[in-house]
C-alpha positions as CSV (number, residue, x, y, z in Angstrom):
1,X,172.7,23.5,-21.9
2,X,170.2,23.6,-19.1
3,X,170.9,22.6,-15.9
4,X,168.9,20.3,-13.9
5,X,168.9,19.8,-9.6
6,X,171.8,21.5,-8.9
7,X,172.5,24.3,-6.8
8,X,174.4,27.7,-7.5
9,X,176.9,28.4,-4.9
10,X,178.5,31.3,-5.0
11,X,182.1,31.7,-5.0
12,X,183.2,35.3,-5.6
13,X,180.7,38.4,-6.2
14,X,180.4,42.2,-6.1
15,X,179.6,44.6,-3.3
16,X,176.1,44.2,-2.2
17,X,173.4,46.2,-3.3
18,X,172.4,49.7,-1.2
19,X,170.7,48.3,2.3
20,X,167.3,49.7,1.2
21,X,166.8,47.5,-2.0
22,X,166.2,44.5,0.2
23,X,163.3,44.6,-2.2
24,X,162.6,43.8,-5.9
25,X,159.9,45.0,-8.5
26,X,159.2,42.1,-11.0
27,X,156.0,43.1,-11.8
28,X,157.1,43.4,-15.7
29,X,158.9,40.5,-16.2
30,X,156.5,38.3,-14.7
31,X,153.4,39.6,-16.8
32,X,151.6,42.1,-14.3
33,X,150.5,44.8,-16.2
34,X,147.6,47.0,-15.5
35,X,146.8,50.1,-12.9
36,X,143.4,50.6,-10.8
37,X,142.6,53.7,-13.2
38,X,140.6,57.6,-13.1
39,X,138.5,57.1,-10.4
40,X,135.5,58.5,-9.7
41,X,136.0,59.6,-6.2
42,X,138.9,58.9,-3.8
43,X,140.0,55.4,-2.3
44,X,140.9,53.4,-5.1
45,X,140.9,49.7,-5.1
46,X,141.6,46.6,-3.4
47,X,144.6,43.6,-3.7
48,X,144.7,39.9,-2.8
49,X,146.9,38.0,-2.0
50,X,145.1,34.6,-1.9
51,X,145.8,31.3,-3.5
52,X,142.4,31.6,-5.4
53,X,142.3,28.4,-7.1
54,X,144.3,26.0,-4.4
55,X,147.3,25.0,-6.3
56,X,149.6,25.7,-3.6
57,X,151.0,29.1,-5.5
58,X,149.8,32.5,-4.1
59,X,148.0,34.1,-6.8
60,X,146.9,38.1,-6.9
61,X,143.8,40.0,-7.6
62,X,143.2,43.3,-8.2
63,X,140.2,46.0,-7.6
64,X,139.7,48.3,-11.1
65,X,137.9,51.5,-11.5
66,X,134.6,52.0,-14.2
67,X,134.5,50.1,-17.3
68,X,137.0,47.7,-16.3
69,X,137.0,44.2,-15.6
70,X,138.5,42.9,-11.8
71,X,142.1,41.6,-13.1
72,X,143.2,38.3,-11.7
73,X,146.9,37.3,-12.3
74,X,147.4,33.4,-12.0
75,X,150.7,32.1,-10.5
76,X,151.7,29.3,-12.9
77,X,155.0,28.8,-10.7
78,X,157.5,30.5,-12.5
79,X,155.1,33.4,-14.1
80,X,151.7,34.7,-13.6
81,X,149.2,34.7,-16.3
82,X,145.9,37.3,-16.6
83,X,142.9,35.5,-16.3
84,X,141.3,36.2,-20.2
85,X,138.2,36.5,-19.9
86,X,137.6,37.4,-16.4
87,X,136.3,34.9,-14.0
88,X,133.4,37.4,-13.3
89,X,132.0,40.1,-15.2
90,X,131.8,43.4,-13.1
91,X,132.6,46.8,-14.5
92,X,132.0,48.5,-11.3
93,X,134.5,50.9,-9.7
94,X,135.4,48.3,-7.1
95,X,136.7,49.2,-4.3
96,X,137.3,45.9,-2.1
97,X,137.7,42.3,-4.0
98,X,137.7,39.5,-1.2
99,X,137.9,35.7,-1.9
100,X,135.7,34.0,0.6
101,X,134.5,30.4,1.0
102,X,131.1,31.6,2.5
103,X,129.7,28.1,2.3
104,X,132.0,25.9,3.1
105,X,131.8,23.9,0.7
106,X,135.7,23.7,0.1
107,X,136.2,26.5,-2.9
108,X,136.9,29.8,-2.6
109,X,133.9,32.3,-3.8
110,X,134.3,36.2,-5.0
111,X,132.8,39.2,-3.1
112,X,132.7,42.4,-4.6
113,X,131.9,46.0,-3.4
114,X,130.9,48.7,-5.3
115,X,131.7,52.5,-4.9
116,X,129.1,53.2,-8.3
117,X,126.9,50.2,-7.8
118,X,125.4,47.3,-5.7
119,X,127.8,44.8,-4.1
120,X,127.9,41.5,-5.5
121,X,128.4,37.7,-4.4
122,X,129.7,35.0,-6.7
123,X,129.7,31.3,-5.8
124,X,132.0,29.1,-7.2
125,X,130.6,25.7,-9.1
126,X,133.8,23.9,-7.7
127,X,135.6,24.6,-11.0
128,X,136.4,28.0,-11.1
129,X,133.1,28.9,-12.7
130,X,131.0,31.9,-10.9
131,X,127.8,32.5,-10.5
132,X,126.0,35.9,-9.3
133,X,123.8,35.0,-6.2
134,X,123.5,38.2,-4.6
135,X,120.0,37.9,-4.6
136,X,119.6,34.6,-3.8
137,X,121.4,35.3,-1.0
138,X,119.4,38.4,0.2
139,X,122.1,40.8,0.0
140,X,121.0,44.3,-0.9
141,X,120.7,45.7,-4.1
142,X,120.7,49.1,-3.0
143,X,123.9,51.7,-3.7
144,X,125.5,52.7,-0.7
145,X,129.2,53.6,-2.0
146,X,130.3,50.7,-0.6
147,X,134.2,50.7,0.5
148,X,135.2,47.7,2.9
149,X,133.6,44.3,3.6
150,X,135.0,41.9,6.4
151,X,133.9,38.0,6.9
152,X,133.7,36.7,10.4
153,X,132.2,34.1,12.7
154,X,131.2,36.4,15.1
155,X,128.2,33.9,17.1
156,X,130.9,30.5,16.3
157,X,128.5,28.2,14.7
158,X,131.3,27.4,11.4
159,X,130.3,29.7,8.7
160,X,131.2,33.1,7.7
161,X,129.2,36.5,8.6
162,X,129.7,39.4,6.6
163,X,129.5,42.9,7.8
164,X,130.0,45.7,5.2
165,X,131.0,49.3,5.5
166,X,129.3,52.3,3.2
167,X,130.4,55.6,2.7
168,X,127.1,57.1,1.4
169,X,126.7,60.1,0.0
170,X,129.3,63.2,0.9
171,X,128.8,64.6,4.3
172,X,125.9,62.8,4.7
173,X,127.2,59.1,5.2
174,X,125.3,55.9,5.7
175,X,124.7,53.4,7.7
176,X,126.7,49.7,8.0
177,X,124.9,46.2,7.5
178,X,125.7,43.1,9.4
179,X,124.5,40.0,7.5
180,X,124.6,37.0,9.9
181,X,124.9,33.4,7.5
182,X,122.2,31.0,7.5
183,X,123.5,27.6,6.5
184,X,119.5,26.3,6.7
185,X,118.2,28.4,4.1
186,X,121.5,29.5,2.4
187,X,121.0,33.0,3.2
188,X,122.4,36.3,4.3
189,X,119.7,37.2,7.3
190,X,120.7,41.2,7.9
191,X,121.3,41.0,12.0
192,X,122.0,45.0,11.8
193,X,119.5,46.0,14.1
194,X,119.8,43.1,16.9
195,X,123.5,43.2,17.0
196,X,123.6,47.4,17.6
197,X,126.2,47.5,14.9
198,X,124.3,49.9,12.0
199,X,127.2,52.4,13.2
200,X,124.7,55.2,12.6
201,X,125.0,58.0,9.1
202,X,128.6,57.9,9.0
203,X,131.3,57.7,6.1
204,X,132.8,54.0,7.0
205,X,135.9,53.0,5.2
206,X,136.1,49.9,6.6
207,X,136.4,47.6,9.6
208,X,138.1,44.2,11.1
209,X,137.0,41.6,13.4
210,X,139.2,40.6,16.2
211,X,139.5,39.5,19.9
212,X,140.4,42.5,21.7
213,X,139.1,41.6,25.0
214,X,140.5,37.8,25.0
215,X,137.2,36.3,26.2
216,X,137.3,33.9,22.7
217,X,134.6,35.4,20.6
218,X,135.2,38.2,17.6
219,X,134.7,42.2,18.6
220,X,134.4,44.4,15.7
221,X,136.6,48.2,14.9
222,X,134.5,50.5,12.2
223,X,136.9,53.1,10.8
224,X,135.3,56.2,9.6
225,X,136.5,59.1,7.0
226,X,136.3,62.6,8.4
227,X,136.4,64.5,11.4
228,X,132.6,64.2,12.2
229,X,132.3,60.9,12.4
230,X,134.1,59.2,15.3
231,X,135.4,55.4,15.0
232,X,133.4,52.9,16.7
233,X,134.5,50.1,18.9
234,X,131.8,47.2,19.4
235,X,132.3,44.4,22.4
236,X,130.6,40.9,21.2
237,X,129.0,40.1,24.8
238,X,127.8,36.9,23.2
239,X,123.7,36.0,22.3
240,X,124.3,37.9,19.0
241,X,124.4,41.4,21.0
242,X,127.1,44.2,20.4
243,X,127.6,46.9,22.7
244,X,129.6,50.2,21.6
245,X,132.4,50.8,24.0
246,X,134.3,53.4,21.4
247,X,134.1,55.7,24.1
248,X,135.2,54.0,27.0
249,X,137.8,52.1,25.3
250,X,139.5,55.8,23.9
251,X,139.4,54.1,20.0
252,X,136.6,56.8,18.8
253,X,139.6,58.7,16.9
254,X,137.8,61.6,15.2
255,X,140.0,61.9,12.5
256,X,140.1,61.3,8.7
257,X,140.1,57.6,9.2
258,X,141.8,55.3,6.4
259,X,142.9,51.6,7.7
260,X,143.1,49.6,10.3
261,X,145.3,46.7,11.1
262,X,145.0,44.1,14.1
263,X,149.0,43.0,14.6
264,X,150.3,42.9,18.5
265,X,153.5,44.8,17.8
266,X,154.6,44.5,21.4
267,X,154.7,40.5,21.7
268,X,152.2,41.0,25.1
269,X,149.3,38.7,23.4
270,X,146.7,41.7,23.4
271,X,145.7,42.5,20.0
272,X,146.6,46.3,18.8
273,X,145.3,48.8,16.2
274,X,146.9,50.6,13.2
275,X,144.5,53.5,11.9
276,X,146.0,55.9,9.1
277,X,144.9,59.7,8.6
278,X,145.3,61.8,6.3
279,X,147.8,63.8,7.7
280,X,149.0,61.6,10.8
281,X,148.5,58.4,12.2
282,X,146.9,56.5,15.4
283,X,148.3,53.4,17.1
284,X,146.1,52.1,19.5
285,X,148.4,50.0,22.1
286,X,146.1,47.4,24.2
287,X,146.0,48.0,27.5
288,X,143.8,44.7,28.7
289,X,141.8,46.4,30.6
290,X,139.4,46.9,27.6
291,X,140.6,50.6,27.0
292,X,143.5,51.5,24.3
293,X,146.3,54.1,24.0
294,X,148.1,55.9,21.7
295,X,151.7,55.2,21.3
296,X,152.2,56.3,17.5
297,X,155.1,58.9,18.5
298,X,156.4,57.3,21.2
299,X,157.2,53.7,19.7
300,X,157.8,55.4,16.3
301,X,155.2,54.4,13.9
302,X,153.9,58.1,12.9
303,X,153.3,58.2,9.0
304,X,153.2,62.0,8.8
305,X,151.3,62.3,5.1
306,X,148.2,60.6,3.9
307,X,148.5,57.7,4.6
308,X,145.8,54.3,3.1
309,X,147.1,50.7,3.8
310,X,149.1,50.0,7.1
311,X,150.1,46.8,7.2
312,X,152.1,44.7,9.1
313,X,154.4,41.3,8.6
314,X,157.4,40.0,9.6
315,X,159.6,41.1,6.5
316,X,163.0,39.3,7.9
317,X,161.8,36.0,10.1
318,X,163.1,37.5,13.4
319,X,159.8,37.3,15.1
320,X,158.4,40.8,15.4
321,X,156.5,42.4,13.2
322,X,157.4,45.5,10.9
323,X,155.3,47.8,9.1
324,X,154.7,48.9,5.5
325,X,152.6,51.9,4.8
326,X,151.3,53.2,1.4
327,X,150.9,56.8,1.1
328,X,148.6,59.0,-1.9
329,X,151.2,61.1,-1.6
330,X,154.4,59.5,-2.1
331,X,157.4,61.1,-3.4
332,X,161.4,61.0,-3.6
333,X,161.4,63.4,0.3
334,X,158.8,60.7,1.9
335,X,158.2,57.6,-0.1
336,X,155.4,55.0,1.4
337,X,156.6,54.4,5.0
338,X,158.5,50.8,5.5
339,X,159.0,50.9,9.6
340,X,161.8,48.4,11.4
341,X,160.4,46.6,14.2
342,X,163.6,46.6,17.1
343,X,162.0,43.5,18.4
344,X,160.5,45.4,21.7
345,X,157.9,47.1,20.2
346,X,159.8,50.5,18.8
347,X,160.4,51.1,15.1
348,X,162.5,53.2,12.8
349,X,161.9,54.1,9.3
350,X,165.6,53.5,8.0
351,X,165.2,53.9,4.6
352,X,163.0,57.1,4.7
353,X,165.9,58.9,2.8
354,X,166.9,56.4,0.4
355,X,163.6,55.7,-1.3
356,X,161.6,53.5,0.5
357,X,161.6,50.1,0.7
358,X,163.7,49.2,-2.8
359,X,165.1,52.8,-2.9
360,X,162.8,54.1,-5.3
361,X,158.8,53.1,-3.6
362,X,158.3,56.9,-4.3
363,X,155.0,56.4,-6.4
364,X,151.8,57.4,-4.7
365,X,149.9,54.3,-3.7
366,X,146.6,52.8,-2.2
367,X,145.9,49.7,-0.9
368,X,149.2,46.7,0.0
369,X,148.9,43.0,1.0
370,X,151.5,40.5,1.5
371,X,152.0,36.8,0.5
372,X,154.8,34.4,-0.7
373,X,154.5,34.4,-3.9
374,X,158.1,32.0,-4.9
375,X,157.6,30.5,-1.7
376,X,160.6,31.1,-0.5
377,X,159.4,31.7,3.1
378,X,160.3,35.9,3.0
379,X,157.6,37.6,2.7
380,X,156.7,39.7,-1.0
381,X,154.3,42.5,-1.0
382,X,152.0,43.7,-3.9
383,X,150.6,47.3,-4.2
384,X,147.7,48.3,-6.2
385,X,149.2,52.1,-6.7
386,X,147.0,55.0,-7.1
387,X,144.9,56.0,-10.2
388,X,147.2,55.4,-13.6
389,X,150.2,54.6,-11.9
390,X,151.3,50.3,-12.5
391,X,150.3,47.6,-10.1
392,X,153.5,46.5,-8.3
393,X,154.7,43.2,-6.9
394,X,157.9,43.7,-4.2
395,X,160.0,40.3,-4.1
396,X,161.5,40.0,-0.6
397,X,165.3,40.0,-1.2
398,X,166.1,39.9,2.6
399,X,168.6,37.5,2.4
400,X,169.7,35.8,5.9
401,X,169.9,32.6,8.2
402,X,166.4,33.4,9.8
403,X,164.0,30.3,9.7
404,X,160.6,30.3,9.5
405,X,157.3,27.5,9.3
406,X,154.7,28.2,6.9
407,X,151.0,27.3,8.1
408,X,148.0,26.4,6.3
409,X,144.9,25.8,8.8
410,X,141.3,23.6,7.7
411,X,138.2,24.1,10.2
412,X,136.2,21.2,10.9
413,X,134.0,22.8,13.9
414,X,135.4,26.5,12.7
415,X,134.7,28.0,9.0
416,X,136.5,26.0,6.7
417,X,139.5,28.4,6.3
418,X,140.1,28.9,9.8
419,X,139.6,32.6,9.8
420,X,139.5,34.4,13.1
421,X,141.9,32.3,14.9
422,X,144.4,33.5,17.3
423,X,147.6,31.4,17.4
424,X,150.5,31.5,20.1
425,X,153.9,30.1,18.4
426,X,156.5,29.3,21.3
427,X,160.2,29.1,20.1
428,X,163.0,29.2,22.7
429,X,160.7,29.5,25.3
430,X,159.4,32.8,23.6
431,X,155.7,33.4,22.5
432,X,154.3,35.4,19.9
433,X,150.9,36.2,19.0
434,X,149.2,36.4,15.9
435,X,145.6,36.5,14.4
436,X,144.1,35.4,11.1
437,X,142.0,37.1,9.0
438,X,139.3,37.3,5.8
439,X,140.4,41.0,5.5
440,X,142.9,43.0,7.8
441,X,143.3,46.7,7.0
442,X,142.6,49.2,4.0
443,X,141.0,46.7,1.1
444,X,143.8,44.3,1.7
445,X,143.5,40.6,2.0
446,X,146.6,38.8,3.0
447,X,147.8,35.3,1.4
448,X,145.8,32.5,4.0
449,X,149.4,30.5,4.3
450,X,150.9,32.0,7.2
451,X,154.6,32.5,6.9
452,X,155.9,32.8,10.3
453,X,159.5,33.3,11.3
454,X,161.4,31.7,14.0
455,X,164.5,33.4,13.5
456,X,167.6,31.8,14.1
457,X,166.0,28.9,15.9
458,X,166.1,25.1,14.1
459,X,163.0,24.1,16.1
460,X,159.6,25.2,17.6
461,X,158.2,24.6,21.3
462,X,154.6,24.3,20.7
463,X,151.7,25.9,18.3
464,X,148.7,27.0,20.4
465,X,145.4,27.1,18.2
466,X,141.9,29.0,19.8
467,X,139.9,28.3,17.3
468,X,136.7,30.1,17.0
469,X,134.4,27.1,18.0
470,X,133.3,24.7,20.0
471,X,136.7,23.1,19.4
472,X,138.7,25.8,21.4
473,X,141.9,26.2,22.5
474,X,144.6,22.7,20.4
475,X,147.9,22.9,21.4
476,X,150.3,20.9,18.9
477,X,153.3,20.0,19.8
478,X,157.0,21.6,17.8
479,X,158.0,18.2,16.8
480,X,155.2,17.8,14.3
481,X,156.0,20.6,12.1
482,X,158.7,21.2,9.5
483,X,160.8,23.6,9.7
484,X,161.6,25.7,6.9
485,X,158.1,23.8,5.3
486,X,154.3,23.7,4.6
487,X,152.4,22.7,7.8
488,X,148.8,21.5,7.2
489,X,146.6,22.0,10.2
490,X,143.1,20.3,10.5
491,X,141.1,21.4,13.9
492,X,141.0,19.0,16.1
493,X,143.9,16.8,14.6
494,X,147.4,19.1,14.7
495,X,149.8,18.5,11.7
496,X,147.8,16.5,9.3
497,X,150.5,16.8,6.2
498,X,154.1,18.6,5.6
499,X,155.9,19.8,2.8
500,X,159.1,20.9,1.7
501,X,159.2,23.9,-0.1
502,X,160.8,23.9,-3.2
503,X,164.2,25.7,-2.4
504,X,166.5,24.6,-5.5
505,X,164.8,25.3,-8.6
506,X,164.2,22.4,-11.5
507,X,165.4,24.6,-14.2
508,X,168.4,26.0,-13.1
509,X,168.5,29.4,-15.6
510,X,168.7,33.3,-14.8
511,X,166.3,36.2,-16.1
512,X,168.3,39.1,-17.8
513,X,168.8,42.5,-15.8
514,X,167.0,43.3,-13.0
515,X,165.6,40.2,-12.3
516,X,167.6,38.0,-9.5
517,X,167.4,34.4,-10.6
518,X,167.6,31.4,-7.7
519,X,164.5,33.5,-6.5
520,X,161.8,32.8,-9.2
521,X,161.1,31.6,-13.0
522,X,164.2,32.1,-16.0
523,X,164.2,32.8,-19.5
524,X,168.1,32.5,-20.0
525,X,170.4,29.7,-19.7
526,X,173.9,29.3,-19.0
527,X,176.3,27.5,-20.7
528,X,179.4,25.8,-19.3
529,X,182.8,25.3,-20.9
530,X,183.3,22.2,-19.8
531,X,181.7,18.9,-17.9
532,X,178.5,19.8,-15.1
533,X,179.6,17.2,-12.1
534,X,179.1,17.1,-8.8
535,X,181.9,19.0,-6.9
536,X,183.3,20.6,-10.3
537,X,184.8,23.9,-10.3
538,X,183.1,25.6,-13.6
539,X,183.5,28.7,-15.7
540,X,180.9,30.4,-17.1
541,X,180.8,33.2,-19.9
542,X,177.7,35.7,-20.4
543,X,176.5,37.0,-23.5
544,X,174.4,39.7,-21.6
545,X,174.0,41.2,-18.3
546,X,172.2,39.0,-16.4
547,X,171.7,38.9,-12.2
548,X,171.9,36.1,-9.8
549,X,171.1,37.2,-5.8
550,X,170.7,40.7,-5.3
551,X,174.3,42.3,-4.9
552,X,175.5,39.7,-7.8
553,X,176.1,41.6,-11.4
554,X,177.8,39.9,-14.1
555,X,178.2,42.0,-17.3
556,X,178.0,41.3,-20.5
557,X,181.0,38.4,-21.6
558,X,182.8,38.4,-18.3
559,X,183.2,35.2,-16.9
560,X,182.2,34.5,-12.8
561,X,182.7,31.3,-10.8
562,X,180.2,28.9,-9.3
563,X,180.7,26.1,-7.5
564,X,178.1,23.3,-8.2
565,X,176.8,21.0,-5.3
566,X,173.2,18.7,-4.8
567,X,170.2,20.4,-3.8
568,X,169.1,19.5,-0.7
569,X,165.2,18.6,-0.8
């Protein structure tokens, strides 16, 4: 029999797992199959995280090499399904796929960058139905070995700017574009030249937008690969100008440049840089004075090998942020780098000699993102590995009494998606900082429904909002959200909607060995002995091994008892 709105509670289990599998692959059982492929020079390819069609289940895309289709895995709920055929037909080898709604018009459109070929835009008809417009839009149709592409607001008038990063030929580089969005004629007008931002004949990677200096408009970082060609720091000093204060500010790192992630790692409310190399690794610590310093070896956060995607997220709700870094050259002596934020700012990599992150993240890897894909509210991480090796998705298995709100923002004034947003979340009396983003780091874009932790807390303060618009600064207060819930936001109009999140499963049935059941979709069922009621002590008997929370085996026809009780939502 199956067994319907009832809860599992444990009443006698086995040791717990090893402390470093406090993640799980389920890539396999959940129908993600598939690898980035031979590629034609190194970088490798993109994932997102993004709830691409709006159904309120993070979904993921992934960047492929030549001759292959972009893959895009629905999440159905309990499974994810490939998208057959393709919602767009590029055979490019991609190196960046970012869902974007560059017109606002409430969908989420597809851009695409090229390392063989031109870029190209796709506008959705509302439907999931794409269109190429990169003409229409007057993008260029001209090969630069594109890598990295980052949307932005960076003149606030509500709609999406789009500066792109090219690589150009070897040694030789070439130089950026900066497309500023006309919402008159529907166009990309390139603003290169006015805003100071071409970055010169350089090998960029990529870049992110953020508010370094605080005074509410959108700077811009360009990362650049090899030792001849420095990084590049650009101040917006409003009007549509940019000046380049790489110098100055001590962020022109000459070094082989491959990510960079905005996070404030220190809880001060200045926004920080992550840059990867290929042997080492930069964190820029902001000082607020408009200059930066390295503090990689002193708080910990060196990733000695070469390194791609460095990103950052709270992996265990207790309100700092940790670190996850995928490496080309992972093996079993120095898997990709998972770093422990202490909560002041100083990390450790405690499972750096027991395989990583699930005790076995030991395969060489490109580009990371995180979402919630069972939405839980612990963060899961997917990893589009390098070359032939498998896509992975991580299921966060960090089981504890940390709370969390999860936050979906609408612009009204702002772009429809709310990107570029700083928020400051008070709990206790406590504030942290964070920032949203189209794109943040190496070809990773993040899920758009923030999952922020509160650890042990049962309530919030306030939720400060600076929007990037006329609207400004919106401060909501903590007893309009739900805890442990979805939180709608609308500028201008706090907490429009909430949600509670769907913690006891419908279908109450486990997934054979290794997949923990309670945590997402079942294939199996288990039978009872005797009566299901409410406060009933039951036996049940396995045919198979199966796996209920991590660090709970039963094996084949041994008998384990639950206890079952009412869901609560």
């Amino acid at each position: 029999m199956t067994f319907r709105n009832i809860c599992f509670i444990i009443a006698s289990f086995l040791p717990l797992l090893i402390a470093a599998q406090i993640y799980t692959p389920q890539e396999i059982p959940l129908n993600i199959t598939g690898a980035y492929g031979t590629e034609i020079y190194q970088g490798g390819g993109s994932v997102s995280f993004i709830d691409f069609n709006d159904d309120g289940f993070d979904d993921l895309t992934f960047a492929t090499n030549a001759g292959s289709d972009v893959l895009f895995y629905e999440n159905t709920g309990d499974n994810f399904s490939l998208v057959q055929p393709s919602y767009i037909s590029n055979t490019c080898e991609a190196r960046m796929v970012v869902w974007v709604d560059y017109d606002n018009d409430g969908d989420r459109d597809i851009f695409v960058t090229c390392y063989d070929d031109v870029n190209s835009l796709y506008e959705n008809d509302g439907n999931m139905n794409f269109t190429d417009v990169s003409v229409a839009r007057g993008l260029s149709q001209i090969n630069e070995a594109t890598y990295g592409a980052s949307f932005g607001d960076y003149d606030k008038d509500g709609y999406l700017d789009l500066y792109i990063t090219n690589f150009g030929p070897l040694g030789v580089g070439a130089v950026n574009i900066f497309y500023r969005y006309n919402p008159v004629t529907n166009q990309y007008d390139d603003v290169t030249a006015t805003t100071n931002t071409s970055n010169g004949l350089r090998q960029s990677l990529g870049s992110v937008f953020f508010d370094f200096d605080q005074d509410n408009d959108l700077d811009l970082y360009v990362y650049n690969d090899r030792l001849a060609f420095e990084n590049s720091l650009y101040m917006n000093i409003g009007g549509g100008a940019f000046v380049d204060v790489s110098v100055p500010s001590g962020t022109n790192a000459a070094i082989e440049a491959m990510n960079s992630a905005v996070h404030d790692f220190n809880h001060d409310g200045l926004m920080d840089l992550y840059i990867t190399d290929g042997t080492n690794s930069i964190h820029y610590q902001n000082n607020g004075d408009n200059t930066f310093t390295d503090v990689a070896s002193s708080v910990g956060t060196i990733y000695g090998q070469f390194g791609w995607t460095g990103n950052f997220l709270d992996y265990d709700n207790d309100r700092d942020e940790d670190l996850y870094v995928t490496g080309e050259h992972a093996t079993a002596s120095e898997p990709n780098g998972f770093f422990v934020n202490d909560g002041s700012g100083n990390y450790t990599e405690p499972f750096e000699n027991t395989g990583g992150l699930n005790g076995d993240d030991i395969i060489p890897a490109v580009a990371n993102a995180s979402g919630d894909f069972n939405n839980d509210g612990r963060v899961d991480l997917a990893v589009n590995r390098f070359e032939n090796h498998n896509f992975v998705l991580y299921a966060n298995n960090n089981y504890n009494s940390n709370n969390f709100i999860k936050i979906n923002l609408e612009g009204t004034q702002s772009n429809v998606r709310g990107i570029g947003c700083v928020l400051e979340l008070t709990v206790a009396g406590v504030t942290r900082y964070y920032t949203t983003h189209s794109s943040n780091a190496y070809l990773s874009q993040a899920s758009e429904t923030m999952t922020l932790g509160i650890g042990n807390n049962t309530s919030i303060d306030q939720l400060v909002i600076h929007w990037p618009s006329i609207t400004g600064t919106e401060t909501i207060p903590g007893s309009s959200f739900l805890i442990n819930g979805l939180n709608n936001i609308q500028e201008g109009s706090g907490v429009m909607s909430t949600k509670a999140l769907k913690v006891c499963l419908g279908n109450h049935t486990v997934r054979p060995s290794p997949i923990p059941s309670q945590t997402y979709g079942a294939s199996f069922t288990l039978n009872s002995s005797s009566d299901v009621s409410l406060g009933a002590d039951v036996d049940f008997t396995s045919n198979q091994q199966i796996l209920l929370d991590p660090g709970f085996e039963v094996e084949a026809g041994s008998v384990f008892h639950a206890f079952i009780g009412p869901c609560t939502n």
